[in-house]
N, C-alpha and C positions, 0 to 999 in steps of 0.2 A: 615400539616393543615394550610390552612390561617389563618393569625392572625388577629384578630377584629381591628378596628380603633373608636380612640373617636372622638364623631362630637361636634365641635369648646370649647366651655368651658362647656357643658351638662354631665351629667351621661350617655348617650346613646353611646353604642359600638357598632358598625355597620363591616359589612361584605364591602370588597373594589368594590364589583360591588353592586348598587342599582337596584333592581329589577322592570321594569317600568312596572304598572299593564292596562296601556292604551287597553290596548289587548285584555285582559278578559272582560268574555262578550260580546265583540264586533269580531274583527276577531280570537279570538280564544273561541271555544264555554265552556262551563263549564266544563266538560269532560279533555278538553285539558288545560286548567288552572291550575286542580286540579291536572293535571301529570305534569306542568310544574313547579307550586310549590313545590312539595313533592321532586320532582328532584335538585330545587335550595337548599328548606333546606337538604336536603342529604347530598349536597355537605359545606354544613357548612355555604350557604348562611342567611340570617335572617331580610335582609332590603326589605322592599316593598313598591314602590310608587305609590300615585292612587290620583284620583282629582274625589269631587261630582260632575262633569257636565262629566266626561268619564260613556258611550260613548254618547251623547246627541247630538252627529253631525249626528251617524247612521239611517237612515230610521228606523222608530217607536219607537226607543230608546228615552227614559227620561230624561238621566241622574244617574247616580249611580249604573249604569249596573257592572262595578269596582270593587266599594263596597262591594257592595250584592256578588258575587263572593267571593271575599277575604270573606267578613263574613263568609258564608258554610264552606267555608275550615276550616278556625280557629277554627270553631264550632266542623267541623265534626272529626278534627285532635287534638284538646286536646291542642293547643300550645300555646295559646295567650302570654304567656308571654317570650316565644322563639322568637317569630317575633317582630322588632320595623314597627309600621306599621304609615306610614308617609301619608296626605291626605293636601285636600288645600280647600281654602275658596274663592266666587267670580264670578263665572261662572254659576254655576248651572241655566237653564233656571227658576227655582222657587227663585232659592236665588243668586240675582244677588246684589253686589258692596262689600263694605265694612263697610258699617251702623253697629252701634254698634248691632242693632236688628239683623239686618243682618249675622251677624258675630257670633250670638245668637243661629239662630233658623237653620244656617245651619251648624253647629256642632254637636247640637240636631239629627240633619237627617242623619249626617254621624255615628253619634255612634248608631244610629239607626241600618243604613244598615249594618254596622262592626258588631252589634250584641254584640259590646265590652261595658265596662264603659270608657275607654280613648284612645285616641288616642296618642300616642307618640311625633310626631310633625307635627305640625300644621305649615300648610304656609299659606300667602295669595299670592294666585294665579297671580293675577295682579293687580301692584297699580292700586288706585285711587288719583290724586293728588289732587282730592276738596278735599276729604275727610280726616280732620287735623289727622296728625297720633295719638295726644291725644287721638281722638277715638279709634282708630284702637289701640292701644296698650291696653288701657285702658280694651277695651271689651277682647283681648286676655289675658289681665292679668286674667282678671274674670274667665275665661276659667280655666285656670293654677291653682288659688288659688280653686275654686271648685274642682280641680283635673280631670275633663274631658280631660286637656290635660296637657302632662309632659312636653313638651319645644314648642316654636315657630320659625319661619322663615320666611323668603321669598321668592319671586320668581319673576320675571320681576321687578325691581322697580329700579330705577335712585340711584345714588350715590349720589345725593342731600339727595335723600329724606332716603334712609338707616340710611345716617348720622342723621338727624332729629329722625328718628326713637328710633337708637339707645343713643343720647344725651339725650331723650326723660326721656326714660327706665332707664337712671343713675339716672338723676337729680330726678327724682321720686318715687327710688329704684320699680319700677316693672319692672314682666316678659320683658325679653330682647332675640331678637334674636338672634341663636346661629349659622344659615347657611343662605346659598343665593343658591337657584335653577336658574343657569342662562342656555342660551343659549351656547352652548359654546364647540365648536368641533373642529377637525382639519381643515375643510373649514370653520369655523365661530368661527373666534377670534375680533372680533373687539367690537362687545359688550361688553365680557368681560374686554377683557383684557386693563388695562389705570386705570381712576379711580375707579373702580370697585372694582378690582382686589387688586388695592395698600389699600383698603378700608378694604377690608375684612380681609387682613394680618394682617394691623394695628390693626385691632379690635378684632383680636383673632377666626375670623369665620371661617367654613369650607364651601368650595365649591361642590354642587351637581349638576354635569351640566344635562341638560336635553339634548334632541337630539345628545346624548353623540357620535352617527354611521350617523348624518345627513342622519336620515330617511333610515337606509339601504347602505349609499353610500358609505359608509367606509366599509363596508364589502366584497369592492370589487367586487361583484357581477353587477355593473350596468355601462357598457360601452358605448361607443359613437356607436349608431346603435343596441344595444342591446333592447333586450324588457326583462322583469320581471314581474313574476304575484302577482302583491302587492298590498297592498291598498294605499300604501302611493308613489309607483313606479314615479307617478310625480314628488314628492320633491324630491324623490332623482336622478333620472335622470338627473334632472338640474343643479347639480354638476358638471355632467361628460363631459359639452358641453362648462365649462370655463377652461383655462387656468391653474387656481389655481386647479380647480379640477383632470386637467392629472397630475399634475405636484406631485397631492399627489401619486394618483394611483401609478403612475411611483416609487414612494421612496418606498410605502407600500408593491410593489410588491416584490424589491429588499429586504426588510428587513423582509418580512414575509419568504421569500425565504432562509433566510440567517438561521432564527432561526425555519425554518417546521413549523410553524405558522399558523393561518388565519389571514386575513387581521382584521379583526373587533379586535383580542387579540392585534394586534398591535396597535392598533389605538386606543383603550381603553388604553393600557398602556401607547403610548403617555401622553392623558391625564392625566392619574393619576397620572403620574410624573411629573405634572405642578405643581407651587407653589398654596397652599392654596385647590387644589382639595381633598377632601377625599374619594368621590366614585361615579366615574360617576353611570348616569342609563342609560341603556338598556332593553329593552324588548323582549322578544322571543314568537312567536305565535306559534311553534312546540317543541316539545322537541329536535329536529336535532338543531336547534335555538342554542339550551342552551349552550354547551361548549364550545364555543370559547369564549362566553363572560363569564362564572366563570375563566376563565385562566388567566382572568387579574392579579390575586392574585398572581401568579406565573412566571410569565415571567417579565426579566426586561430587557431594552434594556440599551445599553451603552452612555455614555455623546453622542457617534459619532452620533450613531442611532435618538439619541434623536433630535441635530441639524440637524441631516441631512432631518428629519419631519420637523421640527420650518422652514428651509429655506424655504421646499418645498411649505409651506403653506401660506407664507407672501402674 
């Protein structure tokens, strides 16, 4: 059995793959959601990530299509307090920035569509640098002390301004964030990694990177001259046409080879075994999807394995 991992200085134990709910309701319909969760928790999974503006890019989609998904399930499976179900604030075409109000009334719409009374952790989606973090913390704290939500986070936001954030949250004794959702994969380390990174150690936080498989590309599936029927097949195609991107292929090949692997359990386990990472996310639109990425929990590669990714990637 995989063993739980705690996320940075919080009560919350989490499963090492986070489950990206981007998918549901959108390219994968409700049917298939509802087999591809019962599938993760099966396997001992219990983290789910989703954002009120997923999927609000879709033709005739709203916004909270995500949500509403995850809700039924919970609803219909009895589990709510099995799952830490994690959401973000910012996007939503109705409740856009980070205004205290803001930060208010779409929390309000997420616990809505969740169906739940709390949300577990709350991020915001994407700074706003007008917007003084006084606020933004301020109103998350209100959140917290109501009990709508059990801890907070982030997600896009500058090393400046974390820092501010979190300085914020001591000097004030309120709600304080406990992780950073960044970018952050084996072709896309430069975000992270530098101040960020040295930021989050210092400060006790854990790392949940998002485009954990850069869109598919790590999963090996998407070659120079190939085609794939994705929704997202452009971002990750453009991987495969630089440099840095054969140069993973080529190591992931070898090392997935080494240990009968897919490339994606590789490539997840890379990261996990970065400093400060607690559990990437990934998403799966089929249940064929699903296994190579719960096997992160299980495979470990060796110091060699590990450098010989780190080079490939620089």
């Amino acid at each position: 059995m995989t063993s739980l991992r705690t996320l940075g200085s919080s009560d919350l134990e989490v499963f090492p793959l986070c489950l990206g709910g981007n998918v549901f309701g959108w390219t994968a319909d409700e049917r298939t959601s509802f087999a591809v969760l019962d599938a993760y928790t099966a396997a001992g999974g219990n983290f789910l990530d989703t954002a009120d503006v997923y999927s609000a890019w879709a033709e005739g989609h709203r916004g909270g299509e995500s949500e509403t998904v995850i809700g039924k399930w919970v609803e219909a499976r009895g589990n709510r307090s099995d799952v830490v179900i994690a959401t973000k604030v910012s996007q939503h075409p109705q409740y856009q920035g980070l205004s205290a109000a803001n930060i208010r009334a779409a929390a309000d719409a997420s616990l809505a569509r969740l169906g739940t009374d709390y949300i577990d952790l709350y991020y915001t989606h994407f700074d706003q640098p007008e917007v003084p973090v006084e606020e933004i913390i301020g109103a998350l704290d209100e959140l917290v002390k109501a009990g709508k939500v059990r801890q907070i986070a982030a997600s896009n936001i500058s090393a400046e301004r974390l820092q501010e954030s979190l300085d914020f949250s001591a000097r004030e004794n309120l709600a304080r964030y406990v992780a950073l959702q960044p970018h952050y994969n084996l072709v896309s380390r430069d975000t992270y990694e530098g101040p960020l990174q040295d930021l989050v150690a210092r400060e006790g936080l854990s790392t949940v990177p998002y485009f954990a498989l850069a869109a598919g590309f790590l999963t090996g599936k998407y070659r120079p001259g190939t085609t794939v029927d994705s929704a997202r097949a452009g971002g990750a195609a453009k991987h495969a046409e630089t440099e840095r991107g054969r140069r993973v292929l080529a190591a992931l090949d070898e090392i997935a080879a080494a240990h009968d692997a897919p490339h994606a359990t590789v490539a997840l386990a890379w990261l996990a075994a970065q400093p400060t990472v607690t559990a990437p996310i990934a998403s799966a639109r089929t249940l064929e999807q699903l296994p190579p990425l719960l096997a992160v929990g299980e495979l470990r590669l060796t110091d060699d394995e590990l450098k010989r990714l780190t080079d490939a990637s620089v």
